[in-house]
C-alpha positions as CSV (number, residue, x, y, z in Angstrom):
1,X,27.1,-58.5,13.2
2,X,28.1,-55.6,10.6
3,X,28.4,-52.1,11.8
4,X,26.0,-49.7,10.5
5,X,26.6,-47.7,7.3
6,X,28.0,-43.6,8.0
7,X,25.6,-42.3,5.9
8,X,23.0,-43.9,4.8
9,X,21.5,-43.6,1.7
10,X,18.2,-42.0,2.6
11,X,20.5,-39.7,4.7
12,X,23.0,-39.0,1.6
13,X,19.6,-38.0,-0.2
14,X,17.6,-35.9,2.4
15,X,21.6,-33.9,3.2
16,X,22.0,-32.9,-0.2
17,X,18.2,-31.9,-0.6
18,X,18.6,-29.8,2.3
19,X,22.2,-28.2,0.9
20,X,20.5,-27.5,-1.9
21,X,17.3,-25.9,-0.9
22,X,19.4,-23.4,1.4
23,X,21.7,-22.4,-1.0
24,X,18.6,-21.7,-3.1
25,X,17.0,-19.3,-0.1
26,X,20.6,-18.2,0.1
27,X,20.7,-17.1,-3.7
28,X,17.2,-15.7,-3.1
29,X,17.9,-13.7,-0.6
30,X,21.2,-12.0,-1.9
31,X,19.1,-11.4,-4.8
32,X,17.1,-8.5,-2.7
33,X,19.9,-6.6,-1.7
34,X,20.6,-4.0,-3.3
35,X,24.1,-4.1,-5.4
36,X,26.2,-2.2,-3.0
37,X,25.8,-4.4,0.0
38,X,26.2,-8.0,-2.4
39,X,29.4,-5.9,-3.3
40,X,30.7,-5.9,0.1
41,X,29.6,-9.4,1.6
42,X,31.7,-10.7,-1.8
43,X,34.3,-8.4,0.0
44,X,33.9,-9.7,3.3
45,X,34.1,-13.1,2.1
46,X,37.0,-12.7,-0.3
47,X,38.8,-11.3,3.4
48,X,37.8,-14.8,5.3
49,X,38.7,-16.7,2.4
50,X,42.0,-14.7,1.8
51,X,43.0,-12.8,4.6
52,X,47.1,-12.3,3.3
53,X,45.1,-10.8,-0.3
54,X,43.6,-8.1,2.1
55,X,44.1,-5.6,4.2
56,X,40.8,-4.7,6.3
57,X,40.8,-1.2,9.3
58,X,38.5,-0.8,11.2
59,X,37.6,2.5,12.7
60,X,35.1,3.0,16.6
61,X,34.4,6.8,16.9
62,X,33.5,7.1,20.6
63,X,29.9,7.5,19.8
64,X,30.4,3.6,19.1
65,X,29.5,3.8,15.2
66,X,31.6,1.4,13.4
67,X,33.4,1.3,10.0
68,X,35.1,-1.8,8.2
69,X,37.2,-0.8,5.1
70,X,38.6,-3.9,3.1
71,X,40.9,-3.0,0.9
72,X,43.0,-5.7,-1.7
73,X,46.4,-6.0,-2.7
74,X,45.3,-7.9,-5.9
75,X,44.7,-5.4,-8.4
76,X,40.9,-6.4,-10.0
77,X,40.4,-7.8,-13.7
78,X,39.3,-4.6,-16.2
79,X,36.1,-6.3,-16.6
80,X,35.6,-6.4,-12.6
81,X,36.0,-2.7,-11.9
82,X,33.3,-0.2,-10.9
């Protein structure tokens, strides 16, 4: 008796289907923010990817607003500053 494939080839086909319709929606959808906020998701995800490149505070004023500041170390490309 053989044992059973991992992945299956109709499985291979319907997983990368599915990958790639939701990083279409994905695309889509950061496409309707405005600039600002895809500016600071790229930040926020530039601090997951590489937390010792940043430095992030965050400040709780007791009426429980928040504020997260990220903040590189890596000075930006010419072409890449605002």
């Amino acid at each position: 008796m053989s044992l059973p494939e991992e992945n299956p080839p109709l499985a291979c086909i319907v997983q990368d289907e599915l990958i790639d319709r939701a990083s279409r929606n994905m695309v889509h959808c950061l496409e309707q923010f405005p600039a600002i906020v895809r500016l600071r998701l790229l930040a926020f995800l530039h601090l997951v990817e590489y937390p010792d490149t940043m430095r992030a505070s965050l400040e709780i004023t007791p009426s429980g607003s928040m504020r997260l500041t990220l903040d590189t170390k890596v000075a930006p490309d010419p072409a890449h500053r605002h």
